[in-house]
Every structure is written in structure tokens, then in C-alpha cells.
N, C-alpha and C positions, 0 to 999 in steps of 0.2 A: 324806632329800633331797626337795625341792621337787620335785612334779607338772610339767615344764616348759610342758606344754597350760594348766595353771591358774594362772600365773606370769606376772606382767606389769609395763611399770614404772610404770603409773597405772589408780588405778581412779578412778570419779568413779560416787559413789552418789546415786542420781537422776535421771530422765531428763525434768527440768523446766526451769523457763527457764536456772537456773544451770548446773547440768550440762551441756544442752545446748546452751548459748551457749560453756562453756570448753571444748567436747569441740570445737566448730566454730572458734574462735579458734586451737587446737593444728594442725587440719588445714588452719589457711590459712597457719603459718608452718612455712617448711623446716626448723627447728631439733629438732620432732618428727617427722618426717616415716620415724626409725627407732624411733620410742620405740611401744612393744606398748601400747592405753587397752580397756580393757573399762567397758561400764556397763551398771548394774546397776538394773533399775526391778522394779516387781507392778508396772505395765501395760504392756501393748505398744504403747501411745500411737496409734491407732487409732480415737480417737474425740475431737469438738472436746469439751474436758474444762472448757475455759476463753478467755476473751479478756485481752490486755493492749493498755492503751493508754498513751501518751506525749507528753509532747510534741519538736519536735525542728527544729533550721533544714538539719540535715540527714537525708534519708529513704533515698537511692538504693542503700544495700544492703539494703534490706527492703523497695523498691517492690513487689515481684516478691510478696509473701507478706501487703502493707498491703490490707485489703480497703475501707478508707474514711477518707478525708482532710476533716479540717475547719478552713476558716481564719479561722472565730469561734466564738467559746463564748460562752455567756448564764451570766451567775451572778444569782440569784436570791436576795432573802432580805425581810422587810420594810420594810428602811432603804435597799435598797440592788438598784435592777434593772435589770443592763444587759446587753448586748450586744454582745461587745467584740472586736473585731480585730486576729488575730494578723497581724502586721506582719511579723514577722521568722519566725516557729513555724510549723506545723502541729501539728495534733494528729491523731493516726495510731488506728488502730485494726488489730491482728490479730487474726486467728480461731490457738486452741490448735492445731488439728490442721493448718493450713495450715503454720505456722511447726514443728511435728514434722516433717513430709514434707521441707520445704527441707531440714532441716539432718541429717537422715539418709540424704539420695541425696545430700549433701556427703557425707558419711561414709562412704558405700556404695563412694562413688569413689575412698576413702584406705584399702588394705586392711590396716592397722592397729590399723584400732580394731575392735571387735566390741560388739554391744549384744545381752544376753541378758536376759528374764522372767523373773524369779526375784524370790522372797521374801525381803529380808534378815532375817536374825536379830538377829548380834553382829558385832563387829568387836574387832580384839587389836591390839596395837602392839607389835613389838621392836626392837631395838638398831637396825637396818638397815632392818624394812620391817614391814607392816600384813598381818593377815589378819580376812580375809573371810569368815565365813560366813551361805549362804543357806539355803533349806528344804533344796534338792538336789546345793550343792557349798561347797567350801570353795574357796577363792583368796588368793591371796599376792600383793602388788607393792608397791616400792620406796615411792612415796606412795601413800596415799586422798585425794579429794575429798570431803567427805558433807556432802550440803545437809538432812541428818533431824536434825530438831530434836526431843529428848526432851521431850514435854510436860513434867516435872519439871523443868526445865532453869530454870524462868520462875517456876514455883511456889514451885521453894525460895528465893529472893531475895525480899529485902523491901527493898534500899536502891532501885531504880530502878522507878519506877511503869511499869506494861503496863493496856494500853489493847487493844482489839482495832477492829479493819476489819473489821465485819460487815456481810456483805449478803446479801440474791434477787437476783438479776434476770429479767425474761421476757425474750426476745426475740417480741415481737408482730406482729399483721398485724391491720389495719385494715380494715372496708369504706368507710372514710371518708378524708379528704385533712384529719389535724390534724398531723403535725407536720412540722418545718420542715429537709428532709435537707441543708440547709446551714448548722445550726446543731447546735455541740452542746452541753447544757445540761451544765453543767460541773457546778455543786452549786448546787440550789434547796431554799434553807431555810423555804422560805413551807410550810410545812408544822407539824404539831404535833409541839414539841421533847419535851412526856412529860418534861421533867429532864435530858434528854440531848443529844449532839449527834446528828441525824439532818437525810438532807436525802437527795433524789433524784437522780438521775444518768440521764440521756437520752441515748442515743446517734442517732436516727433517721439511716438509710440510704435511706428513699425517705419518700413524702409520707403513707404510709399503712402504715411497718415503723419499728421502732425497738427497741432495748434498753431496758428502764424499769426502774433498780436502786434499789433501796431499803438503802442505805446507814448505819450507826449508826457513830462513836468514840465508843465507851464500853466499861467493864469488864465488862462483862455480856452475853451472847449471850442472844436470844431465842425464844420459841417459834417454830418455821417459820410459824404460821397467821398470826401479826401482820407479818411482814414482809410475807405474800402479801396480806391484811387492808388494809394499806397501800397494797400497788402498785394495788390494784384501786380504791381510795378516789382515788386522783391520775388513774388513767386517766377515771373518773367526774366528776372536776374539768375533768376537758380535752373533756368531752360524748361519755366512750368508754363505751359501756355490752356493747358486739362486738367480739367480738376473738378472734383466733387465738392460743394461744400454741405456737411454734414449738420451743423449746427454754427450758432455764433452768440458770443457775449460782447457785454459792453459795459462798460461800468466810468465812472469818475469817485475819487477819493482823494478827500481832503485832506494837504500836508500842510501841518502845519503845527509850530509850538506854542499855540495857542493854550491856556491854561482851561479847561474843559470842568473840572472838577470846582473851580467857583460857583458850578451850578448844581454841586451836590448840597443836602440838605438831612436834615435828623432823618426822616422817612422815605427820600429821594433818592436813587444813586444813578448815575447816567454811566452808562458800559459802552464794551466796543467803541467805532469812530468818536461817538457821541459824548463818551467819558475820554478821551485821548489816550484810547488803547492804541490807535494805530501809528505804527515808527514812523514821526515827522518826516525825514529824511528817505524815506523808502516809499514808503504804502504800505507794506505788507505788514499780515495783521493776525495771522494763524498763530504765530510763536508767541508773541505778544499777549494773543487771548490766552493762552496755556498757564500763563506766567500769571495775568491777574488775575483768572477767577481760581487759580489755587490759591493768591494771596485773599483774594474774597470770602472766599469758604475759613479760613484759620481768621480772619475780621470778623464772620460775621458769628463765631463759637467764642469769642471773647467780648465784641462790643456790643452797641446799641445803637449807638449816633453812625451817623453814616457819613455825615459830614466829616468825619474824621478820618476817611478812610483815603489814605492819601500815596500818589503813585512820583512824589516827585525824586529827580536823580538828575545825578549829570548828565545826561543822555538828552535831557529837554535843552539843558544850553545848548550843549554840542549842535543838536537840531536847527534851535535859532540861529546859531551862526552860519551852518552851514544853509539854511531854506533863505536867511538875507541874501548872501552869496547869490544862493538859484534865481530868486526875485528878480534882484538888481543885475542879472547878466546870464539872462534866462541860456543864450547861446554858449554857455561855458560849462556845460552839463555835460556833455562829453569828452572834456579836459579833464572834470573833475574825478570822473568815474574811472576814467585811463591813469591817472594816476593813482590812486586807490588802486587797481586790482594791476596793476603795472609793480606799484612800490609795494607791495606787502604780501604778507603771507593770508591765501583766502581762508586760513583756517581764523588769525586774527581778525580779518573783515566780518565774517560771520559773526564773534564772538562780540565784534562790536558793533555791530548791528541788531545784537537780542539782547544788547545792553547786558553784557557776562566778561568782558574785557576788564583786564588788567589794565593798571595807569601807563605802562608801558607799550603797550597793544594801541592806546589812545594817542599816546605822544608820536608812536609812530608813524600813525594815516592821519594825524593832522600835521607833522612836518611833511608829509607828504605834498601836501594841498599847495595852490598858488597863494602865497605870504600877502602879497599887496592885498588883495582884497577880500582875505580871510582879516587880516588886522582891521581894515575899513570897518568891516562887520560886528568884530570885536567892541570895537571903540564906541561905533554907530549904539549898540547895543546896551554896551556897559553905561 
């Protein structure tokens, strides 16, 4: 017989955006409000590990946790340099360890859920329920959440091309007044492409602090010294030769329209990256999360099977065509992005990028795009 201490009816492995976005969505509806959630991290999330940013026309449940709002972005490249205002958006910025704290003193206050440090191993599936084992205990519950994705998972596949979101970033301090804390540089590709897509990424917070990311889509990750080689080369560009660095992230994420959800199952559900919550075409993956675990939470108060729980839309083609394109002509990433935020209105781009566009909205940033080898892609595809 089942341990009843280590028996619960959800586990959710991972204590990162997805995880704890669906851990916080369960303890703001009544319908779990008897249901036992353990989660299961190696960290005790204790430290800002990372930032995510978004854009959005609505902010007021994350005001509280938003450490900076911008309501123009600059896109940069050499055909193409503007300045542009978000009309309808913001674009937000959290800090990782602010948004851990909210949503664990929600949790603290649902004595329900419990969240323990421990090292996963394996996981088992049977007839009825999933277990769990960590370095230090084994667990049993009705479903699993798990946002780990097996690097193998991506390797073994050769029909859908992967791409990766590679970057550094600093967060720096200035003794000087260059950048602009009411603008954030969205992606400037006035930089050297090297064959690839690469472009910077500026968050500034005051006149003399800013995050300076150094960003690449392509299949290949590089050595750390060339990212930082980089960032130091643009802050030299902007007449920074001083500088404080305060902290720095690093991250790589998988683009790709890979179908993710073949490896859900009756007791299984894979979230975040790991379930293909994150927009093929982008990386970014805040808006995204928002969107599926409220569609998660309204699945799991009607169904049972998990395998059924399905996120497909046109937004995954769109993906495939456009991630063929990036694949096959890694160096045309900057073409493609110029003409995107060049031809269309950013209030359309957005709406088609959190997959909420009109067929109209759609038709228009894909006549945008270069024909030859958007067709190529098409064709290759279909």
C-alpha cells in the first residue's frame, strides 16, 4: 500500500514559470481547493535566476511583481530604424525571484500544496496514477505535471528543424547618462550577423543602468567569451568603456514546431518548453504560459485523460514555415524581422505573436516576408 504522507492527487515537476504559474492558477480556483499538489524543484528558488518579459494591454495582476514598464520599443537594423509606440501594449519586465516570492506566499496561504527541494530522478506511469522518484523519496499521485524536457527528446527527431534562443546578458551601471529608461530596444540588428541571426536586446531602467543581451536564432551555441566579446563591443559603440556589471543571465531555448504533446499521456502532461508552450518563432514564453494553464485549469474541471488536452492552431504551421526559412538561411533573420516590424502595424505583430490575430493580421506579415523562400518552405513542408 501507498505511503499516504507521499500520495497526492498532482504533482507538478518544476518550480519555474510553468509550474508555478499552474500551481497558482489551481489555488485561485475553488474546484482544487481539496485537491493535495506537491512540487518538486533542485532549487529552492531563492535567488533572481532569470527575468521574463512580455508584452500585454493587460498588466494589473503582475503589477505588484512588474519591476519596469515600457511604452516604446526601438527596433533597429540597417534598412530599418525606429522608434515605435505601443499604443494599445506595454511591455513589462519581471525580475525571477520577485515573481517566486508572489506566488509562493499565494501558496503558503493554500495549505494544500506543499513545495519540496529535491532532486528528480525517474518517473513511472500506471493504470491510475504516476510515480515519482527523487534522490531522497519516492511519491505517488493521480496526475504529473513535468516541465523537463530530455535533451534526447529533440535530438532524436529529424522531421522539424530546432533552432535555439541563445544569449548573456549584463545587467550594468554606468557612470555616465547613455541610455534612454523610456525606451526599450526590442532587437537591434545593426550589428555583425557572422551567417547568423544575432541582434542585441536593451532593457535600461534608469539613464545610466540597463540589461545589454546578446541574443543569437541559430542551431549552434557559442563559446561564452564571444557573447561577452560582444556585449562589451556595443557598450564601446554607445562610448561605454566603465561599467559596473551587477549580475548576468544566460539561458538557450528551444524553437521549434516540434509536436511536444505526443508525449502526453492519460496521467502525464508535459508544460511549458517541454509541452510546446513556448512560441516556435520567438522564444518567448510568459504570454504563452498565461494562455495554457488557464486553458489547463477549465481541462482539468471537465476531463480526466490528459492526453486529450490538446494546444494545436495555426500558429504551429505558421512556426514551421517560418523556423524552415530561419534553419535553411540562418543569415536572413534580420531581413525577416525588418520586414515584419517595417511592413505592419506592432499592435498586429503582437496580436500575432500570442496567436490572437485576425486572418487578416496573418495575411498581412506573411505578404510581408521574402515569397521565394517562404514558398520553398511551404512546399518543402506540405
Amino acid at each position: 500500500m501507498q505511503d499516504a504522507i507521499n500520495h497526492f492527487d498532482y504533482i507538478i515537476l518544476g518550480a519555474g514559470l510553468s509550474g508555478l504559474m499552474l500551481a497558482y492558477r489551481m489555488s485561485q480556483d475553488a474546484f482544487f481547493k481539496d485537491k493535495s499538489v506537491l512540487i518538486l524543484d533542485k532549487s529552492d528558488k531563492k535567488i533572481n535566476d532569470r527575468t521574463w518579459c512580455f508584452w500585454s494591454q493587460h498588466t494589473a495582476e503582475w503589477d505588484a511583481v512588474i519591476s519596469k514598464k515600457w511604452k516604446t520599443i526601438r527596433f533597429k537594423s540597417a534598412e530599418f530604424d525606429a522608434e515605435i509606440p505601443l499604443k494599445k501594449y506595454t511591455y513589462s519586465k519581471i525580475e525571477g525571484l520577485d515573481f517566486y516570492n508572489q506566488i509562493f506566499e499565494q501558496l503558503q496561504a493554500s495549505k494544500n500544496f506543499q513545495f519540496r527541494t529535491e532532486t528528480y530522478l525517474s518517473h513511472r506511469e500506471h493504470r491510475v496514477s504516476v510515480e515519482v522518484q527523487t534522490k531522497n523519496n519516492i511519491y505517488s499521485a493521480e496526475k504529473l505535471f513535468t516541465s523537463i524536457l530530455p535533451p534526447e527528446r529533440l535530438k532524436k527527431q529529424t522531421q522539424f528543424p530546432v533552432l535555439q534562443q541563445h544569449f548573456i546578458g549584463w545587467e550594468v551601471e554606468i557612470p555616465s547618462s547613455v541610455f534612454e529608461p523610456d525606451i526599450a530596444t526590442f532587437m537591434d540588428f545593426d550589428i555583425p550577423q557572422r551567417g547568423n541571426t544575432r541582434f542585441m536586446y536593451v532593457l535600461p531602467t534608469a539613464k545610466n543602468k540597463a540589461l545589454v543581451e546578446y541574443t543569437l536564432f541559430s542551431e549552434k551555441l557559442l563559446p561564452k567569451a564571444e557573447y561577452e566579446v560582444a556585449i562589451q563591443e556595443y557598450l564601446e559603440e554607445l562610448g561605454v568603456t566603465e561599467y559596473t556589471i551587477h549580475s548576468k543571465e544566460q539561458g538557450s531555448i528551444p524553437m521549434t514546431a516540434f509536436p511536444f504533446e505526443q508525449f502526453n499521456s492519460k496521467n502525464i502532461l508535459h508544460i511549458g518548453t517541454a509541452g510546446g508552450w513556448t512560441r516556435g518563432s520567438t522564444g518567448y514564453t510568459f504570454t504563452y504560459t498565461l494562455k495554457r494553464t488557464e486553458q489547463l485549469i477549465a481541462f482539468l474541471k471537465a476531463e480526466h485523460d490528459l492526453s486529450k488536452f490538446s494546444i494545436k492552431d495555426r500558429y504551429r504551421w505558421y512556426d514551421a514555415i517560418f523556423l524552415d526559412v530561419l534553419y535553411r538561411k540562418n543569415q536572413m533573420g534580420a531581413q525577416l524581422f525588418t520586414r515584419m516590424f517595417k511592413k505592419n502595424n506592432v499592435d498586429a505583430i503582437f496580436r500575432f505573436l500570442d496567436g490572437e490575430s485576425s486572418l487578416k493580421d496573418d495575411l498581412s506579415i506573411i505578404l510581408s516576408m521574402p515569397k521565394k523562400e517562404f514558398i520553398k518552405s511551404f512546399l518543402g513542408l506540405k
